[in-house]
Structures are given as structure tokens and as C-alpha cells.
C-alpha positions in Angstrom: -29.6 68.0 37.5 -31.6 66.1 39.6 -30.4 63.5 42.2 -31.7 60.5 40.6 -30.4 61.7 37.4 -26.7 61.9 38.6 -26.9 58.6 40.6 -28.1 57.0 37.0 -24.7 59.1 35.0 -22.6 57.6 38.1 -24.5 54.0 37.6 -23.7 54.0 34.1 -20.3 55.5 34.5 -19.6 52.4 36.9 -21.1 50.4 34.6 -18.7 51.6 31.8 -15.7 50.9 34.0 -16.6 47.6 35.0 -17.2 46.3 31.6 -13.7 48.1 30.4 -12.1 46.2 33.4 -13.8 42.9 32.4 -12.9 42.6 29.3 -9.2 43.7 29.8 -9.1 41.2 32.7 -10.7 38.3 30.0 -7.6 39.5 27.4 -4.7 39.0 29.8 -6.5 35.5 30.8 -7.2 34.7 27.9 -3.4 35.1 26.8 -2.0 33.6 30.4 -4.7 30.4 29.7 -2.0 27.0 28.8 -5.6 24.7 28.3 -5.1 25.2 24.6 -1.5 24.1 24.2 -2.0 20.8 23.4 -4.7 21.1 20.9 -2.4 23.4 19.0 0.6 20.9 19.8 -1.7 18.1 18.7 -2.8 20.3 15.4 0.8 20.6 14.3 2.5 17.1 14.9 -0.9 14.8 14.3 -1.5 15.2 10.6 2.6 14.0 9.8 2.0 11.1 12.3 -1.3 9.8 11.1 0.5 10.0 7.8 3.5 7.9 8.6 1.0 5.3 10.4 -0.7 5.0 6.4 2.5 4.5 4.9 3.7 2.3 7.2 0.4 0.5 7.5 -0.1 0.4 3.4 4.0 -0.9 2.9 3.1 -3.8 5.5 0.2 -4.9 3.3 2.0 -4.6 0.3 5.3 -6.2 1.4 2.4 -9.7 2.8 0.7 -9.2 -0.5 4.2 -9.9 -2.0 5.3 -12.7 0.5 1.9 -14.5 -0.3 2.2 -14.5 -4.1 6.1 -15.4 -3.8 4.9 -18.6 -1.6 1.8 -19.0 -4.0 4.6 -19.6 -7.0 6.7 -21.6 -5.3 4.1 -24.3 -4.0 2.8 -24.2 -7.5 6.1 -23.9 -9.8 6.5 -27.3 -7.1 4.1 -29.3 -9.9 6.2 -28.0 -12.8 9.4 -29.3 -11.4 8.2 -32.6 -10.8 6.7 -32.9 -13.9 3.3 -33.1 -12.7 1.8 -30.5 -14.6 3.7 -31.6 -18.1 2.9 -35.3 -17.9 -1.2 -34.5 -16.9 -1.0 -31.6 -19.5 -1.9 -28.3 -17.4 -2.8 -25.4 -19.3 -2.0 -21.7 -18.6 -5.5 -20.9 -16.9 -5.2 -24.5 -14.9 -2.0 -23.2 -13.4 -2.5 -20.1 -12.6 -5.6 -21.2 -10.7 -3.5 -23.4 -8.6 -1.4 -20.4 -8.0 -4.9 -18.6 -6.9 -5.8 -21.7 -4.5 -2.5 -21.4 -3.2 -2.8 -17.8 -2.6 -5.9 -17.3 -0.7 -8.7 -15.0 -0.9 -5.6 -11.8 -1.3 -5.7 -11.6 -5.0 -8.3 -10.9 -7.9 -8.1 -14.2 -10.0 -8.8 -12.9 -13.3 -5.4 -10.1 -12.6 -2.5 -12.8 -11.6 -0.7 -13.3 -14.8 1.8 -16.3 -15.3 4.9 -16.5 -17.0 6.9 -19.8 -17.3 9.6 -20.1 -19.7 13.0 -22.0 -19.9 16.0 -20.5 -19.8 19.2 -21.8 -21.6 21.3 -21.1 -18.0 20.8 -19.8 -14.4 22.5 -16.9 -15.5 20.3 -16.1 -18.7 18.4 -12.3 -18.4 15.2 -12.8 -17.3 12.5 -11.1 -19.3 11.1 -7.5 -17.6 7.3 -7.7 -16.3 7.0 -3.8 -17.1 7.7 -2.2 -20.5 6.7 1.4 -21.1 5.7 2.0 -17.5 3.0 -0.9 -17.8 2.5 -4.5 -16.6 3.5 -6.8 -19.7 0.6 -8.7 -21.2 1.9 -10.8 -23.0 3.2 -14.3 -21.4 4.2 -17.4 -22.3 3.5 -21.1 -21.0 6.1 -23.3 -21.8 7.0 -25.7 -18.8 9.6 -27.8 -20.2 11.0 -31.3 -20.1 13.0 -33.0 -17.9 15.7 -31.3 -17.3 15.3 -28.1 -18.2 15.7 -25.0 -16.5 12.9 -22.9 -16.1 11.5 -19.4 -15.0 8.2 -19.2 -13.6 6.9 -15.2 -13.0 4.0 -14.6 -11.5 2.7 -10.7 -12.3 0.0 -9.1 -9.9 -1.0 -5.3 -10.2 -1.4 -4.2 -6.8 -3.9 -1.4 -5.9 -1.6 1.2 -4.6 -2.9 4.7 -2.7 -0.9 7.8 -2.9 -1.0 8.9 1.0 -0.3 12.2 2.6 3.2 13.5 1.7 2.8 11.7 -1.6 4.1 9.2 -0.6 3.1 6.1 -2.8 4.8 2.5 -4.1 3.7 2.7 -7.0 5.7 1.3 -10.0 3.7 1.5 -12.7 2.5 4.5 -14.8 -0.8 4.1 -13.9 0.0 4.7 -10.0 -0.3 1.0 -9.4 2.3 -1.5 -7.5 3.5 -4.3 -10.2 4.0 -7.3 -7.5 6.3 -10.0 -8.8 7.4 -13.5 -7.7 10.1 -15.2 -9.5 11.1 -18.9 -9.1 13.9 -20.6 -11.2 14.7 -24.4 -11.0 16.0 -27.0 -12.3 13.2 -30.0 -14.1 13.6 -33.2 -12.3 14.0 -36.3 -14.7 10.4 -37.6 -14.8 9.2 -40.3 -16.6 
């Protein structure tokens, strides 16, 4: 064998060891290296966080969706009890776009559905907005006289999302969130 032939087999033989000794050296700091540990941290508790925020941000909107339309009905049912609405003659679709003004830019119109009904006593069973797992269609318009007590319902099928965790608020059969504001009162004695 020739000299430079035995300096290449030691050259490669180094070679050999260095790249052994490399890599084990990039294993062990590999495995010693902490930079990861809070992507991996971050991996595990941020998808159950992110997923409370959207519950907790979607039941904030729905519980100021409900306090809007409860303080729509009220400041409308307002014209009802003073008589206003039977002494100018008010229709259905009049008052339930007064509820709409009242309400804002929140709700789709053409979905808030109004009920107003006298009852024979506060205590009477008020009727159920949901039968069968759906919103009631159905409603009735009958504001009273002076006097009467009445029930005015205002029905509003909120847009609900199923979030991570499936966690949803919905009500309704069709995964949406049946939103309803009630008012009851006594008529005053108009003239």
C-alpha cells in the first residue's frame, strides 16, 4: 500500500469518526435543547383556550342580543299600555316595526315575530314560543281594552354556532337560539 493511499484510508477513517461523533453530539443536544417547550406547552393548552374565548365571546353576544330585544318590547308594549296603538289602530306588521326601530340595526326585520294576547290573570300560563323543537309561527295580535291584562312576546331566532367542544346555545332543533322577550301589564283606562 502506498503512502498516500494509507494517509487517504486514515483521512476517511477520521472522517467516519467525526461524522459518528457529530451526529451523536446533535442527538444528546437535540434531547438537552428546552427552546421547544413552549411551543409544545402552547400546542396543548391553546386550542381549549381559544375555545373558551368563542364561547364566552358568542354567550356575550347572545345574552346583548336578548337584553336589546327585551328593551325593544318594553319601549314598544309602552304604546299598547297607553292605548296608543288601540285608539290609532296599529296593525301587527306596524308594531313589530316599532319594535325593529326600537331595536337597532341587531335584528333581521322580516324574523322578529310578535305575540300580544290578553290574559284572564297575571297568573294565567303563558303560551310556549317552541313546539316540536321549533319557533311557533303562529301569533296572534290582540292588544286589548282598557283594562285588560295583556302579554306581549316578542320571538327572534338567533343564529347560533356550534364552537369547539360542542359547545352551542342552541334551543331549537334546527341548532338555532329561540330569543324571547316577554312583557305583561296591566291596560291603563284610556279614553
Amino acid at each position: 500500500m502506498s503512502k498516500r493511499t494509507a494517509m487517504q484510508l486514515k483521512s476517511t477513517s477520521d472522517d467516519t469518526k467525526v461524522v459518528r461523533k457529530s451526529a451523536l453530539r446533535r442527538v444528546a443536544d437535540f434531547v438537552r435543547r428546552q427552546d421547544g417547550v413552549a411551543a409544545i406547552e402552547f400546542a396543548m393548552v391553546g386550542p381549549p383556550f381559544i375555545a373558551l374565548l368563542l364561547a364566552i365571546f358568542e354567550t356575550g353576544i347572545a345574552f346583548f342580543a336578548q337584553q336589546v330585544l327585551q328593551t325593544a318590547a318594553l319601549q314598544a308594549s309602552r304604546a299598547i299600555m297607553t292605548g296608543q296603538v288601540q285608539t290609532t289602530g296599529v296593525t301587527a306588521q306596524q308594531f313589530q316595526q316599532s319594535v325593529c326601530d326600537s331595536a337597532g340595526t341587531l335584528f333581521d326585520c322580516t324574523k322578529v315575530m310578535v305575540n300580544v294576547q290578553t290574559q284572564p290573570s297575571f297568573g294565567a300560563a303563558l303560551p310556549s314560543p317552541i313546539s316540536n323543537g321549533k319557533a311557533v309561527t303562529t301569533t296572534n295580535f290582540n292588544p286589548g281594552v282598557g283594562g285588560d291584562i295583556v302579554i306581549v312576546q316578542i320571538y327572534y331566532e338567533w343564529t347560533v354556532w356550534t364552537g369547539p367542544l360542542n359547545f352551542t346555545l342552541a334551543n331549537l332543533s334546527d341548532g338555532n337560539d329561540l330569543l324571547v322577550a316577554t312583557t305583561a301589564f296591566r291596560n291603563e283606562h284610556y279614553h
